[in-house]
C-alpha positions as CSV (number, residue, x, y, z in Angstrom):
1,X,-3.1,-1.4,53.2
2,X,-0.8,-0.1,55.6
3,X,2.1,2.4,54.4
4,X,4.4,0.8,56.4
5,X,5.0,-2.1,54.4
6,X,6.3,-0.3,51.5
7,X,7.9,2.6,52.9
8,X,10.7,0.4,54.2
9,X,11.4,-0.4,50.1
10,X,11.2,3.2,48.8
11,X,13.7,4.2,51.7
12,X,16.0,1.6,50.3
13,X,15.5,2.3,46.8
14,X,16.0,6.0,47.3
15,X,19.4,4.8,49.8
16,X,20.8,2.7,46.7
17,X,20.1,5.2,44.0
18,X,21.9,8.0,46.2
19,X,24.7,5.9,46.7
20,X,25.2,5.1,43.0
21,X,25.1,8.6,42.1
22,X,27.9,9.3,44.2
23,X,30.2,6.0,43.5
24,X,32.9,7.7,41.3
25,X,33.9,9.7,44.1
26,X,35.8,6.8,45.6
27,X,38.2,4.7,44.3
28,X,36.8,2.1,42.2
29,X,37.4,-1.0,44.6
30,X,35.7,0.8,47.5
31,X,32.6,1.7,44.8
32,X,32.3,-1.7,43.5
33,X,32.0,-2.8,47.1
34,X,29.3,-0.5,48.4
35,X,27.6,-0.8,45.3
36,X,27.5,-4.7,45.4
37,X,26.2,-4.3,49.5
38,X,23.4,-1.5,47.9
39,X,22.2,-3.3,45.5
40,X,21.7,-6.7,47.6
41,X,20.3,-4.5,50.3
42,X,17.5,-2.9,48.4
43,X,16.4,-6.2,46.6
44,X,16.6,-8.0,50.1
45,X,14.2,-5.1,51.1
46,X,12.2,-6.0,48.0
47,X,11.7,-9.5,48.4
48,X,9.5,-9.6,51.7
49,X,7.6,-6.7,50.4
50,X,6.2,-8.7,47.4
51,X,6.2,-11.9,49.3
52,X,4.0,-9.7,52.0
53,X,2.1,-8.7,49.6
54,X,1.3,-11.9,47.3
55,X,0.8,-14.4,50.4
56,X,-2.1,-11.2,51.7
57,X,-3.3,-11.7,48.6
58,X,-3.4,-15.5,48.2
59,X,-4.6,-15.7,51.3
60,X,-8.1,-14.0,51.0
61,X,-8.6,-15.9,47.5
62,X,-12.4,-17.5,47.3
63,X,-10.9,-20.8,45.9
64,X,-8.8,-21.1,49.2
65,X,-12.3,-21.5,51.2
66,X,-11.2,-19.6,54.1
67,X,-8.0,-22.6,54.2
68,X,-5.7,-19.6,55.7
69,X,-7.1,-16.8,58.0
70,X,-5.2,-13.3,59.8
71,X,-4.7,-14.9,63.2
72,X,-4.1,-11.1,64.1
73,X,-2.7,-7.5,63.2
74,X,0.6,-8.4,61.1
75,X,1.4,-5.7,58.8
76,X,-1.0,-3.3,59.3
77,X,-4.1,-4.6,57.4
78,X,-6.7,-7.4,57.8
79,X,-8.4,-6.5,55.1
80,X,-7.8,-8.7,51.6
81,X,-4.8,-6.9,49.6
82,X,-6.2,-4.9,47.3
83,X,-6.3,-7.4,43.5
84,X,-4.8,-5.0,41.4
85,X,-1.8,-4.9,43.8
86,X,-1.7,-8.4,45.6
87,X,-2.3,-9.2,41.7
88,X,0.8,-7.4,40.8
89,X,2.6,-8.5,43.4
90,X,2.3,-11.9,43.0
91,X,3.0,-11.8,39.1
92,X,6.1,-9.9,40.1
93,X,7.6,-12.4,42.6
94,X,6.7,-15.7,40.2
95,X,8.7,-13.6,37.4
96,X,11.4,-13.1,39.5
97,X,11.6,-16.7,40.8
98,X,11.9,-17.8,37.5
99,X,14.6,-15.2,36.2
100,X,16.6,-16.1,39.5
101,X,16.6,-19.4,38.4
102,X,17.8,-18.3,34.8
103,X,20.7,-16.6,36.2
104,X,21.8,-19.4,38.5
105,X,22.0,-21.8,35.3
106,X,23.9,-18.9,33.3
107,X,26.0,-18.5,36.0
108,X,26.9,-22.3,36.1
109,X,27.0,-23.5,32.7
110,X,29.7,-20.7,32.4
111,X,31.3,-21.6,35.7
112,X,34.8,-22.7,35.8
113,X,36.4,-24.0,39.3
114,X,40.0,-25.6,37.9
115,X,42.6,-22.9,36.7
116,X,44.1,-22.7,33.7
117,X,46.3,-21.1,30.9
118,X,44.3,-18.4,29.0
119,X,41.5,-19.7,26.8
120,X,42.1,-19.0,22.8
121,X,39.3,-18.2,20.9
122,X,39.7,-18.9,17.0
123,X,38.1,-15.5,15.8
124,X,38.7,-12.5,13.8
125,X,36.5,-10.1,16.8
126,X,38.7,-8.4,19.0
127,X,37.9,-9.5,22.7
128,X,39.1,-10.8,26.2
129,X,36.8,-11.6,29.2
130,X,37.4,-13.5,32.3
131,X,35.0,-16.1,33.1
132,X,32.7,-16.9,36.3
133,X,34.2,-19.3,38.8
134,X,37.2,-19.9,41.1
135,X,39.9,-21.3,38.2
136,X,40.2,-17.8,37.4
137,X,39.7,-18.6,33.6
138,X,40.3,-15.8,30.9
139,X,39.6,-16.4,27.4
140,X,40.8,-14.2,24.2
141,X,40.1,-13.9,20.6
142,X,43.2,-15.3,18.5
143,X,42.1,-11.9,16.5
144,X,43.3,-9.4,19.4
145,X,46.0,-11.5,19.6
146,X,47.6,-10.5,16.5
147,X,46.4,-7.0,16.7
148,X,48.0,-5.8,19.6
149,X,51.6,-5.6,20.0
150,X,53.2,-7.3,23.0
151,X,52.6,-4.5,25.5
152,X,48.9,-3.7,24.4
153,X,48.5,-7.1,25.1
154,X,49.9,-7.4,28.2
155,X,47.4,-4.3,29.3
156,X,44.2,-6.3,28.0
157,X,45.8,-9.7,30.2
158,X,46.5,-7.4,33.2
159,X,42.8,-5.9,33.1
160,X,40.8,-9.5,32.9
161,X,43.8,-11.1,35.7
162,X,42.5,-7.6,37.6
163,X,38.7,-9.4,37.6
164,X,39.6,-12.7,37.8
165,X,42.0,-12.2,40.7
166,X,39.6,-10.1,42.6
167,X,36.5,-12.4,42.1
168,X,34.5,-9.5,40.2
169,X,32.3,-12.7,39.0
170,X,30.8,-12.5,42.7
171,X,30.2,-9.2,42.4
172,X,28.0,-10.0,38.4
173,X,26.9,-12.9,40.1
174,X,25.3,-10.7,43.2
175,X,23.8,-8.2,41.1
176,X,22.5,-9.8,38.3
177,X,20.9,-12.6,40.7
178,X,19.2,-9.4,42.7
179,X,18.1,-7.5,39.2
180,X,16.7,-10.6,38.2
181,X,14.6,-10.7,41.8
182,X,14.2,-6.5,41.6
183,X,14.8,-5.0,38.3
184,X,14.3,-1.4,39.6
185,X,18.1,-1.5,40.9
186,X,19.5,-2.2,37.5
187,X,21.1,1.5,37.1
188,X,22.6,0.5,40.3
189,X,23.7,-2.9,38.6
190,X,24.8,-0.6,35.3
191,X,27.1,1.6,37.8
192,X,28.5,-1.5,39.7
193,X,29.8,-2.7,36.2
194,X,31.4,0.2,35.4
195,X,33.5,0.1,38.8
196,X,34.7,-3.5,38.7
197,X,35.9,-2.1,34.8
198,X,37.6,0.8,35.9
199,X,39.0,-1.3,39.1
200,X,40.4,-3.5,36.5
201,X,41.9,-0.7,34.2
202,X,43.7,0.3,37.9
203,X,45.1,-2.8,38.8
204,X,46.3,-3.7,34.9
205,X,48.5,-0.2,34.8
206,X,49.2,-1.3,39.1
207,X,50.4,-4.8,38.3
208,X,52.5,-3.8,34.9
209,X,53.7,0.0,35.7
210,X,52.9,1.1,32.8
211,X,52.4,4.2,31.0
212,X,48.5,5.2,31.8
213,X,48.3,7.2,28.4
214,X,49.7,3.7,26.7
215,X,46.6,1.7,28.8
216,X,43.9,4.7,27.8
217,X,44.9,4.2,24.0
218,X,44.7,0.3,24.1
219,X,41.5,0.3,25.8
220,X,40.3,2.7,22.8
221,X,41.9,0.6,20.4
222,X,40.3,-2.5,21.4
223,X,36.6,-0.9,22.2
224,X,36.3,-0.2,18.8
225,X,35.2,-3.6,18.1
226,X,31.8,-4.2,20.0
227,X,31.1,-8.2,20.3
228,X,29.0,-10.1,22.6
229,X,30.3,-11.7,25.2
230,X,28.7,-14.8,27.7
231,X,26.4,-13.7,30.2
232,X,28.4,-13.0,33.8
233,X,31.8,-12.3,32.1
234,X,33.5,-9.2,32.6
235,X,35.1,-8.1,29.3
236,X,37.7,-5.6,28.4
237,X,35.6,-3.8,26.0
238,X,32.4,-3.9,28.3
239,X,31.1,-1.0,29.4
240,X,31.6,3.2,29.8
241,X,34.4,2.8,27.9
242,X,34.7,7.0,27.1
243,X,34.7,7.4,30.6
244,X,37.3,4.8,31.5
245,X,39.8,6.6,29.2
246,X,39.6,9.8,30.6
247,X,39.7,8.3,33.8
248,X,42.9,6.7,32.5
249,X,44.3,10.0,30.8
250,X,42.9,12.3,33.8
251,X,42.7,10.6,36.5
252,X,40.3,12.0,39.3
253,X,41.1,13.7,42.5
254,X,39.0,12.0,44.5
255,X,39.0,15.0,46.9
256,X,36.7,14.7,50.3
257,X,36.6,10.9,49.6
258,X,36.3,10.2,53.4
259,X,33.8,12.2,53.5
260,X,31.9,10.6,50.1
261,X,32.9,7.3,51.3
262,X,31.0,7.7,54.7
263,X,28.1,9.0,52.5
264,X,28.3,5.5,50.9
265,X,28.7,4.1,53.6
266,X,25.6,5.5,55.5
267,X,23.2,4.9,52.5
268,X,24.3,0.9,52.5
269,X,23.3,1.3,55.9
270,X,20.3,2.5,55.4
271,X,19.0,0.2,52.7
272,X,19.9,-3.2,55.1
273,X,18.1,-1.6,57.9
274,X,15.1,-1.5,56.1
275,X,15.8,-5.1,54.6
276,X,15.7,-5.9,57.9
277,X,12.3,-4.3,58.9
278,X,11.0,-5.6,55.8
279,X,12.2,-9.4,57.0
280,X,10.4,-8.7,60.3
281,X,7.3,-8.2,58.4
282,X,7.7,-11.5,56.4
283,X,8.9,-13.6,59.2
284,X,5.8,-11.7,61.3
285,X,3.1,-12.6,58.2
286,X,4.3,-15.9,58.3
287,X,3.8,-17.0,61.7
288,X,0.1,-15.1,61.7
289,X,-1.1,-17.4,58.5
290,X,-2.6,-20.4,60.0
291,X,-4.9,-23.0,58.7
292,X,-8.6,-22.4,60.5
């Protein structure tokens, strides 16, 4: 089997990886947006790779009787893919297949297109998430209602208007839809969450001027009480939520962000030009299969 095929993948999974490492560097809108670009990359540069790999295999099975042939050099390799891998492979890409589909069905059943006032919740758990979809829903426990005072409250309402105003559901969408596909870029998945939170915390003290210490202490306040929330909503409480309070009480200095943007920048790069030679190798495979 020729190297080729999967160098193309490790270049992007390296590429991704880098570029999550580096992500609170920037602000967090910029972050949440290479991220979201990395991670789609690398899975894009995943997908032909196992779909190389599984249709190589297929193709040489006994039970085929010879029903698709190598019409000539594709990828590298006439040979049959070696079991253990084509094996793997294939296993890998039917999984994911069926966890795409998963996600899809989440995504919908919790999906909501018409706006609306906020959604109370009759429950005693403190939380506040905004749900999936274009009406921009947000829905809150009538328990963090009457533990907050006004302006605590306000913060947690600014920070889910924050994702529901800037679509962060496309971003969940996006990555959990390529985990599902490639679950080797979930650490990038786990860093893109904790961008679209801190981008939230940003816009809620933004949007009300208000004191960032007050923000940092209501976001402590309310993290205290871990509950789970549906699939694809992106909830106060979420995630990193140490790190979002010193963000709050320290904010960083972001020094040389040109310069760790372009970094960013260059790795998304990187990843979607190897998607894109690993596409040639699909679209390549696919043309060369032909009944005898």
């Amino acid at each position: 089997m020729n190297v080729a095929v999967l160098l193309p993948l490790v270049l992007a999974l390296i590429a991704a990886l880098v570029t999550a490492a580096v992500h609170r560097r920037l602000r967090p809108d910029i972050a949440a947006v290479l991220l979201t670009a990395a991670i789609v990359g690398a899975t894009l540069a995943a997908l032909p790779t196992l779909v190389v790999l599984s249709l190589g295999f297929v193709a040489h099975q006994p039970l085929l009787d010879g029903g698709l042939d190598w019409c000539r050099d594709v990828v590298g390799f006439h040979a049959a893919i070696n079991p253990w891998v084509g094996g793997t492979a294939s296993v890998l890409l039917t999984a994911g297949i069926v966890r795409f589909v998963r996600v899809w069905l989440v995504w919908h059943r919790f999906h909501r297109s018409d706006p609306g006032d906020p959604e109370v919740v009759e429950s005693d758990a403190l939380f506040a998430y905004s749900l999936p979809g274009a009406g921009r829903r947000v829905a809150v426990s009538s328990g963090l209602i009457g533990a907050l005072d006004p302006e605590e409250f306000a913060i947690v309402m600014a920070h889910e208007r924050g994702h529901a105003n800037n679509r962060h559901d496309r971003h969940l969408l996006l990555a959990d839809l390529a985990v599902a596909v490639f679950p080797l870029v979930a650490p990038v998945r786990s860093r893109l969450r904790f961008a679209l939170e801190r981008w939230a915390d940003e816009s809620a003290v933004v949007a009300l001027g208000c004191d960032r210490r007050l923000a940092a202490r209501t976001l402590a306040r309310v993290a205290l009480a871990q509950v789970d929330t549906p699939p694809l909503a992106a909830a106060y409480n979420d995630l990193g939520v140490a790190a979002r309070v010193d963000a709050l009480l320290r904010p960083p200095a972001l020094s040389h962000q040109r310069w760790w943007s372009t970094t960013m920048q260059v790795g998304v790069v990187v990843v979607m030009l190897t998607a894109a030679i690993q596409a040639h190798h699909v679209f390549g495979l696919l043309v060369s299969l032909c009944p005898d």
